[in-house]
C-alpha positions as CSV (number, residue, x, y, z in Angstrom):
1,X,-6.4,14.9,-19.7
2,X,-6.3,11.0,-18.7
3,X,-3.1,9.0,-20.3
4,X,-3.9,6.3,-22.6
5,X,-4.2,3.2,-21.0
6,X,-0.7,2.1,-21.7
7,X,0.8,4.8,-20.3
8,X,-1.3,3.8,-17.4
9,X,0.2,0.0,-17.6
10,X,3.7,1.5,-18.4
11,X,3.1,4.0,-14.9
12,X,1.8,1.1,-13.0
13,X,4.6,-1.3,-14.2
14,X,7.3,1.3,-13.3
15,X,5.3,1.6,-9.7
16,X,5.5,-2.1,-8.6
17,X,9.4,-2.7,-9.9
18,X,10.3,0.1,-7.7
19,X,7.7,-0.7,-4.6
20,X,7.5,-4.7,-4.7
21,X,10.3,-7.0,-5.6
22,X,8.1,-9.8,-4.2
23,X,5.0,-8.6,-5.9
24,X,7.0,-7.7,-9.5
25,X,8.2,-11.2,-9.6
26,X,5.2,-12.7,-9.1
27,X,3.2,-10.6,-11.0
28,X,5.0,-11.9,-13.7
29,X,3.8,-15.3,-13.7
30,X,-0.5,-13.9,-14.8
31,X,-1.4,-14.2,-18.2
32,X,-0.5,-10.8,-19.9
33,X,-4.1,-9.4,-19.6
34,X,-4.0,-10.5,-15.9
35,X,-0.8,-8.9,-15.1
36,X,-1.6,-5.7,-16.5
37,X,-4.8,-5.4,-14.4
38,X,-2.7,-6.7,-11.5
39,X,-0.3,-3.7,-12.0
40,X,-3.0,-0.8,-12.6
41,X,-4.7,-2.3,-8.9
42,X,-1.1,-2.2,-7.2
43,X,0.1,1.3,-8.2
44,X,-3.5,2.7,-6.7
45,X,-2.6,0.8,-3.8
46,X,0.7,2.0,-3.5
47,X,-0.2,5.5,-4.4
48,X,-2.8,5.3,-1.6
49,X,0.1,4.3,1.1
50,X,3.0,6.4,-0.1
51,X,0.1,9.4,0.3
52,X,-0.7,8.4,3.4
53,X,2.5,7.9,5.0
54,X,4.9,10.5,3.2
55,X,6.9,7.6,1.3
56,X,8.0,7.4,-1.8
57,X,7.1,3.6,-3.5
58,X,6.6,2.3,0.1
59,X,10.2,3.3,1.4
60,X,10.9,6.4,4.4
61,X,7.5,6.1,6.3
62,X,7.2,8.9,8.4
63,X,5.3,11.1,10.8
64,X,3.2,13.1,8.5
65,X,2.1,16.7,10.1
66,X,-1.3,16.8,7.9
67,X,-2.6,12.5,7.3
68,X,-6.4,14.0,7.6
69,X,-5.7,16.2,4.9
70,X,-3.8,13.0,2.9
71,X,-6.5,11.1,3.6
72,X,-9.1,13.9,2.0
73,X,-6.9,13.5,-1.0
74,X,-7.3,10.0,-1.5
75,X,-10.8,10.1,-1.1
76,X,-11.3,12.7,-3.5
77,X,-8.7,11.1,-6.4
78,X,-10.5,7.8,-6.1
79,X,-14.3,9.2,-6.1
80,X,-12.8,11.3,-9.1
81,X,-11.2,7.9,-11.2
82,X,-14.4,5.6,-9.9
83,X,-16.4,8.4,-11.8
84,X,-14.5,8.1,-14.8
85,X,-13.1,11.5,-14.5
86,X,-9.4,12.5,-14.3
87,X,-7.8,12.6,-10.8
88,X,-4.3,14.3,-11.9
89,X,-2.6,11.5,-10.6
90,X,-1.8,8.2,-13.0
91,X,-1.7,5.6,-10.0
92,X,-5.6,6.7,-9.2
93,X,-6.7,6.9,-13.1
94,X,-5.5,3.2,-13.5
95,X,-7.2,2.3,-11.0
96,X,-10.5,3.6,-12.4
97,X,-9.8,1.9,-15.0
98,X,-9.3,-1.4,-14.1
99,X,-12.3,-1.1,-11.7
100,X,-14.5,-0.2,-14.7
101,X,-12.9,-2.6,-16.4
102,X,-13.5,-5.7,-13.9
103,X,-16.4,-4.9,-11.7
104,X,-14.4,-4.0,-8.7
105,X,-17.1,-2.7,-6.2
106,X,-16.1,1.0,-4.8
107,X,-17.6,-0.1,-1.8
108,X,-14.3,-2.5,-1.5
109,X,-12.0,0.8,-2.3
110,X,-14.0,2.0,0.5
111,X,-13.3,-0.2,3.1
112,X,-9.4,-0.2,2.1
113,X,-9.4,3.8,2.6
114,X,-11.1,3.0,6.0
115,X,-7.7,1.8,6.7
116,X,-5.6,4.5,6.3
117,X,-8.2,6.6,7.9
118,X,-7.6,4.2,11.1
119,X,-3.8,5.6,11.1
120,X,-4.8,9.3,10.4
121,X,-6.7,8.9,13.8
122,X,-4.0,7.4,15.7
123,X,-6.0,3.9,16.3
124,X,-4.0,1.5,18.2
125,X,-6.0,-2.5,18.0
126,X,-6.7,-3.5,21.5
127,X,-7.6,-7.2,20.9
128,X,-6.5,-10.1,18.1
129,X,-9.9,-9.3,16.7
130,X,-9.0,-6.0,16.3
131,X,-5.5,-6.3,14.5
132,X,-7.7,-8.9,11.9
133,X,-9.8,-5.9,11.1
134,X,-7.3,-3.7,10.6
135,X,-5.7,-6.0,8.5
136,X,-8.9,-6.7,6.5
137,X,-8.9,-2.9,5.8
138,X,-5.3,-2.2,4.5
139,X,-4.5,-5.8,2.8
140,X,-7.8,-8.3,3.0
141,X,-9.3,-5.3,0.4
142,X,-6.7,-6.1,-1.9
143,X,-6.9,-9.7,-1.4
144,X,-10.8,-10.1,-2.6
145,X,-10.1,-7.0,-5.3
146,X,-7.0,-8.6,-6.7
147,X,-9.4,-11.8,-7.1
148,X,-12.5,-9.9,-9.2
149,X,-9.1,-9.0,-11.2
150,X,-8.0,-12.5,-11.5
151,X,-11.9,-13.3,-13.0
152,X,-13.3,-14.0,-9.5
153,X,-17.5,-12.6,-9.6
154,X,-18.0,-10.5,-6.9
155,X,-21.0,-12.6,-5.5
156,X,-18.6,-15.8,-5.0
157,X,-18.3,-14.9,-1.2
158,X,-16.5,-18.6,-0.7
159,X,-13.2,-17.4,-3.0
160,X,-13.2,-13.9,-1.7
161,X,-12.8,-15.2,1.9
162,X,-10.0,-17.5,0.8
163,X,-8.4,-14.1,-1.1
164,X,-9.0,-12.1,1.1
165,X,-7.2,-14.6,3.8
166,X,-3.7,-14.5,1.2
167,X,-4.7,-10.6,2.3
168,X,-4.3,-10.6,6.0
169,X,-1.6,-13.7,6.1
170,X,0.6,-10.5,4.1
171,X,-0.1,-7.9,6.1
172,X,0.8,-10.3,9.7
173,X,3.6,-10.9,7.9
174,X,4.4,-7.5,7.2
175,X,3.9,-6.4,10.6
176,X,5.8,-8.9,12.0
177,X,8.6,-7.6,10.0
178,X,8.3,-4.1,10.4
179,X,7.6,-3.9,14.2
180,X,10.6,-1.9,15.3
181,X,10.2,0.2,12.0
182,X,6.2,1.0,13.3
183,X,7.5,1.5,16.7
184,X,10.4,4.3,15.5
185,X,7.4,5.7,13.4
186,X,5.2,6.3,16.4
187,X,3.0,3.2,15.1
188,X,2.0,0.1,17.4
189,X,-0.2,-2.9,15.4
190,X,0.3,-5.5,18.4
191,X,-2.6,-6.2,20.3
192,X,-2.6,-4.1,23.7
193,X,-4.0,-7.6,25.1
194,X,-1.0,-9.2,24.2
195,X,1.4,-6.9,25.3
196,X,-0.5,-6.7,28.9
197,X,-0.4,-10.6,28.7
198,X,3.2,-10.7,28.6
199,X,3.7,-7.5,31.0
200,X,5.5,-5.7,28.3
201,X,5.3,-2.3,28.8
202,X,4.1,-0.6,24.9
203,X,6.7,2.1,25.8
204,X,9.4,0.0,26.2
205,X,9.2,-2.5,23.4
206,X,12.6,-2.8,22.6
207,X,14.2,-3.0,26.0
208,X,16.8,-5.6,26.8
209,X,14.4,-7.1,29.6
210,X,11.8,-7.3,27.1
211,X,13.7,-9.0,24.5
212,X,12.2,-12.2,24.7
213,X,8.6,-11.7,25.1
214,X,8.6,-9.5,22.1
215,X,10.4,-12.3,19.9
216,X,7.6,-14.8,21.1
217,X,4.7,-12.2,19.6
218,X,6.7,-12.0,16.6
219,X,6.4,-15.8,16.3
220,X,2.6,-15.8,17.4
221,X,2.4,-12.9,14.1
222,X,4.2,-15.6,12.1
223,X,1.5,-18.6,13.3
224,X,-1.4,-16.5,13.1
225,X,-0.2,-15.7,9.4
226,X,0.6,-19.0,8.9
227,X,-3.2,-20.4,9.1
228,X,-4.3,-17.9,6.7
229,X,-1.6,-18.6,4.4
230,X,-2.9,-22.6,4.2
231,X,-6.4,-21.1,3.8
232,X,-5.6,-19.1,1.0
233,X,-3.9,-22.0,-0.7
234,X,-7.0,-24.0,-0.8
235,X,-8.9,-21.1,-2.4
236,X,-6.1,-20.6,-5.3
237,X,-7.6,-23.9,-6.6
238,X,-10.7,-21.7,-7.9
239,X,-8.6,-19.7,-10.1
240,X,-7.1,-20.5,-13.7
241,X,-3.4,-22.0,-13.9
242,X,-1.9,-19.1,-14.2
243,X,-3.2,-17.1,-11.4
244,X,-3.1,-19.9,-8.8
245,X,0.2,-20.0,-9.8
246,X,1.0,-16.3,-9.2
247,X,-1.1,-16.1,-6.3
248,X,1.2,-19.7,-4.6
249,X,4.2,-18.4,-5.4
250,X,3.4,-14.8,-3.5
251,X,2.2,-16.9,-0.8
252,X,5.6,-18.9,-0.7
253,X,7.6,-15.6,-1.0
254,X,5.7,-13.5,1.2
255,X,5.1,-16.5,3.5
256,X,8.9,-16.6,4.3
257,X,8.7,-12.9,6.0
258,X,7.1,-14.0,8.5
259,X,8.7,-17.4,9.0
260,X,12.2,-15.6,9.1
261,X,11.0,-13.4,11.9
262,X,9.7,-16.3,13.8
263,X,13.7,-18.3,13.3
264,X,15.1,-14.7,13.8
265,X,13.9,-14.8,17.3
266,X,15.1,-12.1,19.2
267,X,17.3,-10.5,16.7
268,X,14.2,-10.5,14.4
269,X,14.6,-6.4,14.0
270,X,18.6,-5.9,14.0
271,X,18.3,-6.0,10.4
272,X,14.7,-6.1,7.9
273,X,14.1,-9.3,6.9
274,X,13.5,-9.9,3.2
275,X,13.3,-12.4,0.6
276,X,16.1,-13.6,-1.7
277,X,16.2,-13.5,-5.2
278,X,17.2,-17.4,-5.2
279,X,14.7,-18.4,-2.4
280,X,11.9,-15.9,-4.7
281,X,12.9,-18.0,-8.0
282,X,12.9,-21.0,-5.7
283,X,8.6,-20.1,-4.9
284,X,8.0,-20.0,-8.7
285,X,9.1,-23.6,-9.4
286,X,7.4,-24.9,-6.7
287,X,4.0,-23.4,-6.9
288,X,4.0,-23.9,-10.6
289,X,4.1,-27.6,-9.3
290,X,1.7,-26.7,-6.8
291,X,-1.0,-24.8,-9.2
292,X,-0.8,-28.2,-11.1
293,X,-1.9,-30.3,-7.7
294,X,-4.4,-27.7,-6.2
295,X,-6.1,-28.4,-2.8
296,X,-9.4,-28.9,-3.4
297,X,-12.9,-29.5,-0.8
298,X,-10.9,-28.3,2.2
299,X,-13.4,-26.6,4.5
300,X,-12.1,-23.2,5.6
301,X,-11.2,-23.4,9.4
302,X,-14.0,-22.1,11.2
303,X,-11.8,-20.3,13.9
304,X,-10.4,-18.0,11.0
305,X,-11.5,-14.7,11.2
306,X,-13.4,-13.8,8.8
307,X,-14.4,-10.6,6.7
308,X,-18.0,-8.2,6.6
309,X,-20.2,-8.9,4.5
310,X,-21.4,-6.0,2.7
């Protein structure tokens, strides 16, 4: 039998204190409706990646000995809670529900699954264009999903590029972070390009000689995720006060990852960067100021990658 939908909010809440410091505190800021919606799409997302990986609310990723046979089992729990039937599993049930509940389109799920089923074959991105697929797949998804949540209709292709920018400027970001942590994990998300450009051998990534070179892609990361951070800015302007202001202040928080790595330099990954509570509380004053100023008419860059059009 399915739980009752707030025992779904209540699982869902529970899932993104315990994955998402960032994302809890932001979360906070929606209108109550909102933020309950916000937390049912999060827990399915994080149920989908501690699945995949063999973590436990996005903390231990592993080597897993079986990911086709993970990724089977989030296929068949998400066809099972888009079909309105129970999945066993609370994290996939909310997300049915909030799909049903907001229009979500399953081919979106889709293309976020496609993601993980990119790590269960051992893909590697070879080019920049490459990377911003990948990170369309495991965080642009979310971006333009989180949006339809937010009151976003599914045919305003013009917001959902903007959300789903917010979407890839995170995942940069986290991969800027977590490079050593990927690498340890038998994981590489740098561009093979890039690595040839700089000779560094993908082996070696963390070699003394290599130090530098690596410190300067983790700064190119941190500028690439920069540009679609300001893109995704402009779009907030599209959403009611109380979403922009949730959606700028993740921005700010999330947006200071990937700055740190690029001021870290080359002792970027001695120690996983992360977001104080004061510098978090500091992003909620200032993007209530900016939700109250939003950017508005700013063209999207055109040299911005930019998502599939279903």
């Amino acid at each position: 039998m399915t739980p009752d939908r707030a025992q779904l909010v209540e699982h869902a809440r529970q899932s993104i204190a315990h994955g998402s410091k960032s994302f809890a505190m932001a979360s906070k800021l929606f209108d109550p409706a909102t933020r309950d919606r916000a937390w049912l799409l999060y827990a399915w997302c994080r149920g989908c990646d501690d699945l995949a990986d063999g973590q436990e609310m996005g903390h231990g990723m592993q080597i897993v000995a079986d990911p086709a046979a993970r990724l089977a089992t989030i296929r068949a729990r998400t066809a099972l809670a888009l079909a309105g039937q129970p999945s066993g599993d609370p994290a996939f049930d909310g997300f049915g529900l909030v799909a049903r509940e907001c229009g979500i389109p399953a081919a979106v799920a889709e293309d976020l699954i496609e993601g993980f089923a990119l790590d269960a074959a051992g893909w590697r991105p070879q080019t920049e264009q490459d990377l911003y697929q990948y990170c369309y797949h495991v965080a642009g998804t979310v971006g333009v999903m989180m949006a339809i949540v937010m009151g976003v209709s599914p045919d305003d292709e013009a917001t959902l590029d903007r959300a789903c920018d917010l979407g890839l400027a995170f995942q940069l970001a986290n991969i800027a972070r977590d490079v050593r942590e990927d690498h340890d994990a038998g994981r590489r998300y740098l561009p093979l390009d890039w690595l040839k450009e700089l000779k560094i051998p993908e082996s070696e990534l963390f070699a003394p000689p290599y130090r530098k070179r690596l410190a300067s892609l983790g700064a190119r990361l941190a500028e690439r995720s920069a540009a679609y951070e300001a893109s995704a800015r402009v779009g907030a302007a599209a959403l009611p006060f109380r979403s922009a202001w949730a959606v700028l202040a993740a921005a700010g928080i999330y947006g200071d990852i990937a700055r740190e790595v690029s001021r870290r330099g080359t002792t970027a990954w001695d120690t996983r960067v992360a977001t104080s509570k004061t510098a978090k509380l500091g992003w909620v004053v200032k993007s209530w100021w900016q939700a109250r100023r939003p950017k508005k008419g700013l063209p999207r860059p055109p040299g911005l990658w930019t998502r599939p059009r279903r």
